[in-house]
C-alpha positions as CSV (number, residue, x, y, z in Angstrom):
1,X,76.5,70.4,161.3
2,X,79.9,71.7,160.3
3,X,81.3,69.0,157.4
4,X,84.7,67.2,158.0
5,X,86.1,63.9,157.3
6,X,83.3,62.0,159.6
7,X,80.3,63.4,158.4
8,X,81.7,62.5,155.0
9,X,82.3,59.6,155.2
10,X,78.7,58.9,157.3
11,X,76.9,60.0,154.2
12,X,78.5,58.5,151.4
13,X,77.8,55.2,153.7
14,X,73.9,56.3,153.0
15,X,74.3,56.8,149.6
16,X,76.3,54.0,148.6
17,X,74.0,51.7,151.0
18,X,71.0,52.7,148.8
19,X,72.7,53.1,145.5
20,X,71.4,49.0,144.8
21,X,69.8,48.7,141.0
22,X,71.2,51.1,140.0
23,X,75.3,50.8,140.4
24,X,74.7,47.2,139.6
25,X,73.4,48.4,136.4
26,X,75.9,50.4,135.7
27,X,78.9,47.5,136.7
28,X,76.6,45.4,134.3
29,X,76.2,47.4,130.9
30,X,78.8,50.7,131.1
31,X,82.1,50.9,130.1
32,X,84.3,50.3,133.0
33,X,85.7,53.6,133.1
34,X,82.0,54.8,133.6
35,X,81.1,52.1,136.0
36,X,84.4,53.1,138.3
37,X,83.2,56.5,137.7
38,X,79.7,55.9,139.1
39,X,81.5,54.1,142.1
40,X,83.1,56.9,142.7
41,X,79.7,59.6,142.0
42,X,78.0,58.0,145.5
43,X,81.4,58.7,147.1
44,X,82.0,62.2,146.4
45,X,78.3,63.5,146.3
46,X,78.5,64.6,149.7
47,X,81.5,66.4,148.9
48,X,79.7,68.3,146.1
49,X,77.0,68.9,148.1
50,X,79.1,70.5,150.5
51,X,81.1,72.7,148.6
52,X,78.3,74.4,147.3
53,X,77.8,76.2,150.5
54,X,81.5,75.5,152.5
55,X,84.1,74.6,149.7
56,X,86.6,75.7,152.6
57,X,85.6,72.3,154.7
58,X,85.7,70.0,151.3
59,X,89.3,71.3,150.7
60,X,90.7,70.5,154.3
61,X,88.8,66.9,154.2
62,X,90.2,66.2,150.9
63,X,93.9,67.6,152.0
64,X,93.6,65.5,154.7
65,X,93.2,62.4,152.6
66,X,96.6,64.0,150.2
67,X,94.1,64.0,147.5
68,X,95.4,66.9,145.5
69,X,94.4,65.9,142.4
70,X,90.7,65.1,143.7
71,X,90.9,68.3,145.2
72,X,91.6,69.7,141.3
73,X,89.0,67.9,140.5
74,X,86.0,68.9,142.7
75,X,86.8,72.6,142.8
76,X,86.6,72.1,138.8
77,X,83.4,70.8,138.6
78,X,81.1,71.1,141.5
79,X,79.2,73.5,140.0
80,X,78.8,72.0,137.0
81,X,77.8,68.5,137.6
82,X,73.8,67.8,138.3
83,X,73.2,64.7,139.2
84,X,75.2,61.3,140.3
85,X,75.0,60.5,136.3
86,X,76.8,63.8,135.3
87,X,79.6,62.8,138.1
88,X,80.5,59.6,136.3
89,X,80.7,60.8,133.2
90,X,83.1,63.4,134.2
91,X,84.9,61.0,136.1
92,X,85.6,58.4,133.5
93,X,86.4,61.3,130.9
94,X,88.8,62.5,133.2
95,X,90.7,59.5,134.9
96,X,91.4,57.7,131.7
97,X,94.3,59.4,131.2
98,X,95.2,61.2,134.7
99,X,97.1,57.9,137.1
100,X,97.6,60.6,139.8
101,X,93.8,60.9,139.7
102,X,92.8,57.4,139.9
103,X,95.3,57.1,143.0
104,X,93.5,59.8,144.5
105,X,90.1,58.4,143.7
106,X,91.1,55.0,145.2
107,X,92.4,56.8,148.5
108,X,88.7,58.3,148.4
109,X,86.9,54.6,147.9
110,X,89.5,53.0,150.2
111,X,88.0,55.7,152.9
112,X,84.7,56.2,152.9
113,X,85.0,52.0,152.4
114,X,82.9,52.5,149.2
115,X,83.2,48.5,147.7
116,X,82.1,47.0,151.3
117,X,78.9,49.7,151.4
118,X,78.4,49.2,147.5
119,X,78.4,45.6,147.8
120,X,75.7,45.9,151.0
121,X,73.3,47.7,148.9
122,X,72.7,44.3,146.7
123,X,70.5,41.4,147.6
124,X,72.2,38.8,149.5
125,X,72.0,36.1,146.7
126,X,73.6,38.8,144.2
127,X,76.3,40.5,146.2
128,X,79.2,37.2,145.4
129,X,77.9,38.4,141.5
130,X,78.4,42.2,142.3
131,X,81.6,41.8,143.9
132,X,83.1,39.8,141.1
133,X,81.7,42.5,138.6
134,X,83.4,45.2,140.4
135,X,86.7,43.7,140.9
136,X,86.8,43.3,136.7
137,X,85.9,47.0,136.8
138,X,88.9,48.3,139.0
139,X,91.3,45.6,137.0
140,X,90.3,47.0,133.7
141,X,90.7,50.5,135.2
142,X,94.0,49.9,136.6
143,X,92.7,50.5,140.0
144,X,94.7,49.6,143.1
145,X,91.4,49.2,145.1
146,X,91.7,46.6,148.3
147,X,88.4,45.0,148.0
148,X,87.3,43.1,151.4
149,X,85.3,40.2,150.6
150,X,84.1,39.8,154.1
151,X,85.1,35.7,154.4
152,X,88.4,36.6,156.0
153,X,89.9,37.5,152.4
154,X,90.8,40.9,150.5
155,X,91.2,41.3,146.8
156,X,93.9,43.4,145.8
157,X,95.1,43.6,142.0
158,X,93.1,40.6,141.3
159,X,94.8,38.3,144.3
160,X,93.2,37.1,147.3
161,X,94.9,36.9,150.8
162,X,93.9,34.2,152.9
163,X,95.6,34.5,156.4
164,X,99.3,35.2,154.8
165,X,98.9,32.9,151.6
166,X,98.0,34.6,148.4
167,X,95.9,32.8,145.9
168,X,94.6,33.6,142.2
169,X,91.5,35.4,141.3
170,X,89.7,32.1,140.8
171,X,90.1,31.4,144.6
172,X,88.4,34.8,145.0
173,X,85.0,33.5,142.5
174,X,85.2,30.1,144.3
175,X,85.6,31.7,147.9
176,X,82.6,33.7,147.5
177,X,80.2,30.8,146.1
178,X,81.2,29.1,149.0
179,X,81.8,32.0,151.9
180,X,79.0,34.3,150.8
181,X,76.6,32.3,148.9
182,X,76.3,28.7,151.1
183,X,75.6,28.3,154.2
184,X,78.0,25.7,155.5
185,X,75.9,22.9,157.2
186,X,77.6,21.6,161.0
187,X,80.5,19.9,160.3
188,X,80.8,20.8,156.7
189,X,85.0,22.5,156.6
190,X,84.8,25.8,154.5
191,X,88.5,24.7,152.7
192,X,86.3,21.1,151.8
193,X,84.0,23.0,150.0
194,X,86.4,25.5,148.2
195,X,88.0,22.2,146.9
196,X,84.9,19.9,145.9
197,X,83.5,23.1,143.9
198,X,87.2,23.5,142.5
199,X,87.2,19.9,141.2
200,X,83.8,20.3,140.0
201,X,84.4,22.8,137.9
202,X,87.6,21.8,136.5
203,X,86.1,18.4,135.4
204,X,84.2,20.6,133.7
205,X,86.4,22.4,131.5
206,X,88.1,19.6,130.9
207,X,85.2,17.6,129.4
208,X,84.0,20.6,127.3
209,X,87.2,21.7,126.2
210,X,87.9,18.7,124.3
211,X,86.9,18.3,120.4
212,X,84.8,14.7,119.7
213,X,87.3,14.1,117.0
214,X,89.3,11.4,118.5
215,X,91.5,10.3,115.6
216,X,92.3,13.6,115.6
217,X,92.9,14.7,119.3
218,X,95.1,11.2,119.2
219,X,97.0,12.2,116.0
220,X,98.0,15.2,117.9
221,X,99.0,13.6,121.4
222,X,101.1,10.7,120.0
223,X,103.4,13.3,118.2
224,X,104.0,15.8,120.6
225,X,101.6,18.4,119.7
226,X,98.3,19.8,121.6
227,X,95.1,19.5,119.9
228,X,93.4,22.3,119.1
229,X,90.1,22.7,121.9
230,X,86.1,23.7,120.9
231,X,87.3,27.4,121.7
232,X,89.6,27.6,119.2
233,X,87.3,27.3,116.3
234,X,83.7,27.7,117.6
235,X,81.6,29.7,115.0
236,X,78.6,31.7,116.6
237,X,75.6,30.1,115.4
238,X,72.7,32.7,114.1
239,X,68.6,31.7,115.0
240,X,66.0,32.1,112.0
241,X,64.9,35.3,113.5
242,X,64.8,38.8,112.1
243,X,64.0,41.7,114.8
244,X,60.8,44.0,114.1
245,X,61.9,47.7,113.0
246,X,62.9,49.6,115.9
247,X,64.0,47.0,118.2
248,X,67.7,46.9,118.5
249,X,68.3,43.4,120.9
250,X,66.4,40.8,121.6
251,X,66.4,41.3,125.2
252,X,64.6,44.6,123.9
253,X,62.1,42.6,122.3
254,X,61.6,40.5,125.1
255,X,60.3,42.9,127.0
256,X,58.5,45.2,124.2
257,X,56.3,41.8,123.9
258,X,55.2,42.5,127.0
259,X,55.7,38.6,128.2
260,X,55.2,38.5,132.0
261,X,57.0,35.4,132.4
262,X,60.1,36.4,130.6
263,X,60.5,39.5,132.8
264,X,59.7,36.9,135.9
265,X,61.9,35.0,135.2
266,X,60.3,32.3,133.4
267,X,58.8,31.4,130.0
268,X,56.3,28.8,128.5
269,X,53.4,27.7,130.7
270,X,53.1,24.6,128.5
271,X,53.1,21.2,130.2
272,X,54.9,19.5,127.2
273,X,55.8,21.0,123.8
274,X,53.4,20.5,121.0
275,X,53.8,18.5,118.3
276,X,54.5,19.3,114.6
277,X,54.2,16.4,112.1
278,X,56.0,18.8,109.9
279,X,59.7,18.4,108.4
280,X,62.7,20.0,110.3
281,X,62.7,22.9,108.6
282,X,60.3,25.3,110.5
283,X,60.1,28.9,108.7
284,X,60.3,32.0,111.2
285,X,58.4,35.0,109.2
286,X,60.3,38.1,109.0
287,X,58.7,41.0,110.9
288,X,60.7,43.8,109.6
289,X,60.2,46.0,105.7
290,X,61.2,44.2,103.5
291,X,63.6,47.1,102.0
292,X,65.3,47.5,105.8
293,X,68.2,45.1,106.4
294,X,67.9,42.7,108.8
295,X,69.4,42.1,112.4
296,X,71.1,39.3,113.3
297,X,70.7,37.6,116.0
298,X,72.4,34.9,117.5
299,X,72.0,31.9,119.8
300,X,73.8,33.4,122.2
301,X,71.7,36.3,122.0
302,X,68.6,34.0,122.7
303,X,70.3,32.7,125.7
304,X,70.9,36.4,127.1
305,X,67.6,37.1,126.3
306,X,65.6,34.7,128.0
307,X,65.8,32.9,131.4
308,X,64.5,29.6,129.6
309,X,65.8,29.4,126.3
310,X,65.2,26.5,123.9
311,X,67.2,25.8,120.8
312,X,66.3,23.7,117.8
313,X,68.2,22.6,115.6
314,X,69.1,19.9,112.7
315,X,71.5,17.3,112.9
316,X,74.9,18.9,112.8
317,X,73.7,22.2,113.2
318,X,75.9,22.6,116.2
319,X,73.1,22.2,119.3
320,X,75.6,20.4,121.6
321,X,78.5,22.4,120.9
322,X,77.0,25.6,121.5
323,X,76.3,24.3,125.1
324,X,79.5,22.7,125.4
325,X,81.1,26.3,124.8
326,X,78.8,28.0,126.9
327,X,79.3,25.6,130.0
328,X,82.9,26.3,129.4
329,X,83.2,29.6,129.3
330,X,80.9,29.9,132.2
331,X,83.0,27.1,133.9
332,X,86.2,29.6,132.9
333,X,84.6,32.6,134.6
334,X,83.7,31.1,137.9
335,X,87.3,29.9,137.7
336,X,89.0,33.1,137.6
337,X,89.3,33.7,133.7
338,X,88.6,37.3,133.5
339,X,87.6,37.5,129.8
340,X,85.5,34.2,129.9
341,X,82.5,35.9,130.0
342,X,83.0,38.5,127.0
343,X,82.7,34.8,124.9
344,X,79.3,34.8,125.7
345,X,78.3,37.9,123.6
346,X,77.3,41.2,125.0
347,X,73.8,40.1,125.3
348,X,75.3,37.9,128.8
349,X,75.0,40.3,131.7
350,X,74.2,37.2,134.0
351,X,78.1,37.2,135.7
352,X,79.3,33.9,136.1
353,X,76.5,31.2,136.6
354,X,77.0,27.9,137.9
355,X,76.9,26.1,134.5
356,X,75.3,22.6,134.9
357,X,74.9,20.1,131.8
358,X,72.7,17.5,131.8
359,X,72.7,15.1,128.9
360,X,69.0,14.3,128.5
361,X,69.2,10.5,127.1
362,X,71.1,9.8,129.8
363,X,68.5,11.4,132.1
364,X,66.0,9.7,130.5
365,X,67.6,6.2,130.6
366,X,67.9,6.8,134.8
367,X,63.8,7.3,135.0
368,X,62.2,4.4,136.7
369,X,60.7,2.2,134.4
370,X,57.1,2.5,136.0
371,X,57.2,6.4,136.0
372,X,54.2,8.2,135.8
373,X,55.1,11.7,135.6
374,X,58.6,13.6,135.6
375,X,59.5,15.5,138.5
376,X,62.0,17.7,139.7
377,X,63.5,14.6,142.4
378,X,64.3,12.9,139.2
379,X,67.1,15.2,137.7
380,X,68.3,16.0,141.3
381,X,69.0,11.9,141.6
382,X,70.3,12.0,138.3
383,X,73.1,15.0,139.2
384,X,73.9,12.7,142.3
385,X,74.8,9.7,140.5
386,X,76.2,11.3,137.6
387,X,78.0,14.2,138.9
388,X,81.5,13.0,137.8
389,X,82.8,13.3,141.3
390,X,83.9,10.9,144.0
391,X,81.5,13.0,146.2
392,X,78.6,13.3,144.1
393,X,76.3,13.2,146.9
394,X,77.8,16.5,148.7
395,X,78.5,18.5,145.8
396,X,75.1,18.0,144.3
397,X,73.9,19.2,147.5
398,X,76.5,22.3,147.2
399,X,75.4,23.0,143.6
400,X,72.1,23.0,144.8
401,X,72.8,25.5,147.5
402,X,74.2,27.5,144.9
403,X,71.4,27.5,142.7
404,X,68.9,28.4,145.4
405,X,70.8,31.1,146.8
406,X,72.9,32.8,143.8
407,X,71.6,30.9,140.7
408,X,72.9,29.0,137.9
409,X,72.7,27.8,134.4
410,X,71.5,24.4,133.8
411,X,71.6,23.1,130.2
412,X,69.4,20.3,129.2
413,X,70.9,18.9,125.8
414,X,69.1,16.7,123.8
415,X,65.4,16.5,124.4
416,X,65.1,14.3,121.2
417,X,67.6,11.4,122.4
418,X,65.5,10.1,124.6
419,X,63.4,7.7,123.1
420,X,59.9,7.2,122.6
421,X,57.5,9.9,122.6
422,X,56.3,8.9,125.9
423,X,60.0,9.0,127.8
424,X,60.2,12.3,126.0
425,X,56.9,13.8,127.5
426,X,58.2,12.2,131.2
427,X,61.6,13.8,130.6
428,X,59.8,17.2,129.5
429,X,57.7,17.6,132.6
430,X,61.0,17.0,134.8
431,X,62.8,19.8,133.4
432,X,59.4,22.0,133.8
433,X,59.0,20.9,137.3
434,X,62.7,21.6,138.3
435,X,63.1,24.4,136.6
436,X,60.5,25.7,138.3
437,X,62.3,25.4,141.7
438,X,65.8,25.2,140.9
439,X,66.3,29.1,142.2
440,X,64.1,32.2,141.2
441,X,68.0,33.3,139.6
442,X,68.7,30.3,137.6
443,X,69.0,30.1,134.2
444,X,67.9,27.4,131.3
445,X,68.9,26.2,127.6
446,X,66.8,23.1,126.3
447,X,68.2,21.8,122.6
448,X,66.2,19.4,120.8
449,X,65.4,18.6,117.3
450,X,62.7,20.6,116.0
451,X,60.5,17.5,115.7
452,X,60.5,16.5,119.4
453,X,59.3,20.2,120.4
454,X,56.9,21.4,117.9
455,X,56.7,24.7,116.2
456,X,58.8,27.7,118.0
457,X,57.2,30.6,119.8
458,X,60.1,33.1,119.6
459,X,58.1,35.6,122.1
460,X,58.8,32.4,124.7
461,X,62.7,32.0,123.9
462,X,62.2,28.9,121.7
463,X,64.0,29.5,118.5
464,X,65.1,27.3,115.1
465,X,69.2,27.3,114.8
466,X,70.2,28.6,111.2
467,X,71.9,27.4,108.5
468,X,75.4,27.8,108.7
469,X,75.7,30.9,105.7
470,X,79.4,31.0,103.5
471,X,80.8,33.5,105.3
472,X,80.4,30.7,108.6
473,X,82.1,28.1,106.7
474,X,85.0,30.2,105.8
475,X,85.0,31.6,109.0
476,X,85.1,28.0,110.5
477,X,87.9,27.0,107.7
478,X,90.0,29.8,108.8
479,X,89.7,28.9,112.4
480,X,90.6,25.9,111.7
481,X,94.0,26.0,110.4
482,X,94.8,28.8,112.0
483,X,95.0,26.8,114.9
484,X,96.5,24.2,113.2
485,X,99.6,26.3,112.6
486,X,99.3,27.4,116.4
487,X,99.5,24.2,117.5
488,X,102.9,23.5,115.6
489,X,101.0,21.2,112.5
490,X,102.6,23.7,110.0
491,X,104.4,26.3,109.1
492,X,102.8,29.7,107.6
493,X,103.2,28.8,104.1
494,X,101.7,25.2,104.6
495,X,99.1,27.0,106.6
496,X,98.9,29.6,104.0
497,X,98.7,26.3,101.0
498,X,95.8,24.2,102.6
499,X,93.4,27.2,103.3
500,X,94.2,28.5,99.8
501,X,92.9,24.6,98.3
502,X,90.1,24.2,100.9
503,X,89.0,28.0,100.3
504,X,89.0,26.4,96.6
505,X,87.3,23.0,97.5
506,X,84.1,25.1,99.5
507,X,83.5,27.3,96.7
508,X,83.0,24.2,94.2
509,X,79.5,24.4,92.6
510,X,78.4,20.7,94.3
511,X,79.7,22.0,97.0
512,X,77.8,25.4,97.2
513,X,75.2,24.2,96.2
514,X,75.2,21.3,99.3
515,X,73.4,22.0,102.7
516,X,76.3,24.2,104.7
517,X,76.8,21.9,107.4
518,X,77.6,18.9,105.3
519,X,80.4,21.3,104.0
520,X,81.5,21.9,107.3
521,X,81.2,18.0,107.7
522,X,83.3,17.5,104.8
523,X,86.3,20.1,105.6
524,X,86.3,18.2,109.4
525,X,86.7,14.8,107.5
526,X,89.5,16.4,104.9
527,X,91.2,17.7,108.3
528,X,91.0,14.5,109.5
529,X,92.5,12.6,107.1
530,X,95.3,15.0,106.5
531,X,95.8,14.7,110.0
532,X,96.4,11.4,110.1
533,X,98.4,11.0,107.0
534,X,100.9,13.2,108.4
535,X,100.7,11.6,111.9
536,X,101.3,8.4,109.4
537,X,103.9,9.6,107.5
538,X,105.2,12.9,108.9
539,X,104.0,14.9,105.8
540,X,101.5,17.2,105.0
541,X,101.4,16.7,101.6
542,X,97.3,16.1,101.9
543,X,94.7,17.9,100.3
């Protein structure tokens, strides 16, 4: 069969159709020029294939197109490249620096229709995930790439049309939870659900965003000035874990251990956690020689790592506002924020989850009195009366749609709040039960005191919260006026004055030699008070 445009375009159909696991790998962990490139690999393989016995027929199809400099391109290389692997990695070497290039390259996925074909080879409850991936590829590329998202809409440079009105690229994330994840039910109005998951989510943000530190956050308002939110000076939070020699992540590890359930999708078979009449502090051995550094790894990490993670922690080690940020952020990307998800560490190759927190005393206060044992009914009734929403009824039933169909992350904070030992063990075996038909893609975090779980099995995703080291505590100190001075509290060389005394206050010998989050305590309570005096007084003379 003589090769021309058709015959093309029939086989990079095939190929792109099949490519599955692994281009979604490579949107997922490459750098984007590599993951464009390997978009662009599937499209041109025919090509190459071609032109090693009639480059004559790949010129004309190419000409056709007014691809010159893909023409450059493939008579450059045909020969050299092996495999689909090779062709990427040309291809991102290449187009960095070449715009004529990347036009061409676009005219090439626009024909063959590579995203629609691309997005077809992914399992039906991942392709809203894939398609959000590869439209932060071609934005980070530069691409001009018209992306159809097959629910009447095309993205193009990060808008989406909608008949003739154009709409941000968090219409586009919301669109396809509701267009290609849920299936409407009769009567249910596609533009009702785009709204109800809209609200949702911006209730969201707006309850995470804020700091707990009222006089503060009031201080701030009553003058004119924003107050600074938990992304402004959230410090990544480390676990008391050190990783074996050899084992660079802890999603490595993961799977090294060999734990079926973690590469399942699920972790600890236990019923209820076991106790520990022990003190808080639970001590992790170190694995590794004791003359090789150690790795760190982060909380973050832990929740990239494993599909239910559990983090313990002390009071004030920062349990709730590590899933405060995380709902946030995840909140952020399934709005449209395009850099919402690089906050939660490279170790999150998830896409943007469904976050849903559920504050376990409350949970555990909505449990019937008589209950025997915790099931899954009882967080679902505990979403629809506590959604936050006029409609909690309907958009629990949309989150739960979501979470069958594409997954999500639900966050149980606060196993320890909720009461005796006996409301803890009903509470426990709730989250089990649900969380073990949520969604085969959902996600979990579980925080809790160390004494209301028991010792941590790190090879199950349960790990013990660090102490906050110096280098933290400065960190947070430096955050923290920083912002100060963003938010219009000072000028640089007050800015510069009160780190330079509270640099001075944290390395005081009591206060070194104090456990780090009562330092970090005790700068909040300094920032406080100044705050106030100068809402007061209009000074900043404090500290």
């Amino acid at each position: 069969m003589a090769f021309d445009l058709k015959t093309w375009k029939q086989q990079a159909a095939e190929k792109l159709s099949n490519s599955g696991d692994w281009l979604r790998a490579r949107m997922k962990r490459d750098a984007p020029y590599v993951a464009y490139g390997a978009l662009c690999s599937l499209s041109l393989w025919p090509l190459l294939q071609a032109a090693q016995t009639d480059f004559s027929a790949v010129a004309v199809a190419l000409a056709n197109l007014g691809a010159n400099a893909g023409l450059n391109l493939v008579a450059n290389n045909f020969q050299k490249w092996k495999d689909e692997a090779d062709v990427a990695n040309g291809i991102a070497a290449a187009a960095q620096n070449d715009a004529a290039l990347r036009a061409d390259l676009d005219k090439i996925l626009a024909e063959v229709q590579a995203a629609q074909h691309a997005q077809a080879s992914q399992r039906d409850r991942e392709q809203a995930i894939f398609l959000d991936e590869l439209r932060q590829v071609l934005e980070q590329v530069g691409s001009t790439l018209t992306i159809n998202t097959g629910g009447g809409a095309v993205v193009q440079n990060s808008n989406l049309e909608i008949g003739h009105d154009f709409v941000g690229r968090d219409q586009f994330i919301i669109e396809n939870y509701v267009v290609q994840v849920i299936q409407k039910s009769e009567g249910e109005s596609e533009i009702g659900l785009l709204e109800l998951v809209r609200e949702y989510l911006d209730d969201t943000m707006q309850r995470c965003t804020k700091m707990k530190w009222d006089a503060i956050a009031d201080s701030f308002v009553q003058h004119g000035g924003a107050p600074p939110e938990l992304a402004d000076i959230f410090v990544p939070l480390d676990v008391q874990f050190t990783l074996p020699e050899g084992v660079s992540t802890l999603a490595d590890f993961a799977l090294l251990r060999g734990h079926d359930d973690a590469k399942r999708g699920r972790t600890s078979g236990r019923t209820r956690p076991d106790r520990d009449d022990g003190d808080d502090v639970i001590a992790v051995p170190n694995l590794r020689g004791s003359d090789e550094p150690a790795k760190r790894v982060t909380a973050l990490d832990v929740l990239g790592a494993y599909p239910r993670a559990v983090l313990l922690g002390k009071p004030g080690s920062g349990k709730t506002t590590l899933a405060a940020y995380v709902v946030l952020h995840l909140a952020r990307a399934a709005s449209g924020d395009s850099g919402a998800l690089k906050a939660l560490g490279e170790a999150w190759t998830h896409g943007a989850l469904m976050p849903v927190q559920i504050i376990l005393r409350r949970l555990a206060e909505s449990l019937p009195d008589n209950c025997q044992r915790g099931q899954a009914s009882h967080v679902w009734d505990f979403l629809r009366q506590h959604a936050g929403l006029t409609e909690q009824e309907r958009l629990v039933n949309v989150l739960r749609r979501i979470a069958r169909k594409q997954g999500a992350l639900f966050v149980f904070d606060g196993l320890d709040e909720c009461g005796s030992e006996t409301r803890q063990a009903r509470v426990h075996e709730a989250i089990q039960d649900f969380m073990d038909t949520a969604g085969e893609q959902c996600r979990f975090l579980i925080t809790a005191r160390p004494y209301a779980w028991g010792t941590p099995q790190p090879k199950q995703g349960e790990h013990l919260l660090a102490d906050l080291t110096p280098d933290q505590v400065q960190r947070f100190v430096q955050q923290w006026f920083e912002r100060l001075h963003d938010k219009g509290w000072f000028d640089a060389d007050e800015r510069d004055d009160k780190l330079r005394r509270l640099r001075e206050f944290v390395q005081r010998n009591e206060v070194r030699e104090s456990k780090p989050e009562d330092v970090v305590i005790s700068v909040e309570r300094r920032g406080r008070h100044l705050l106030v005096r100068r809402a007061r007084q209009g000074r900043a003379d404090v500290l």
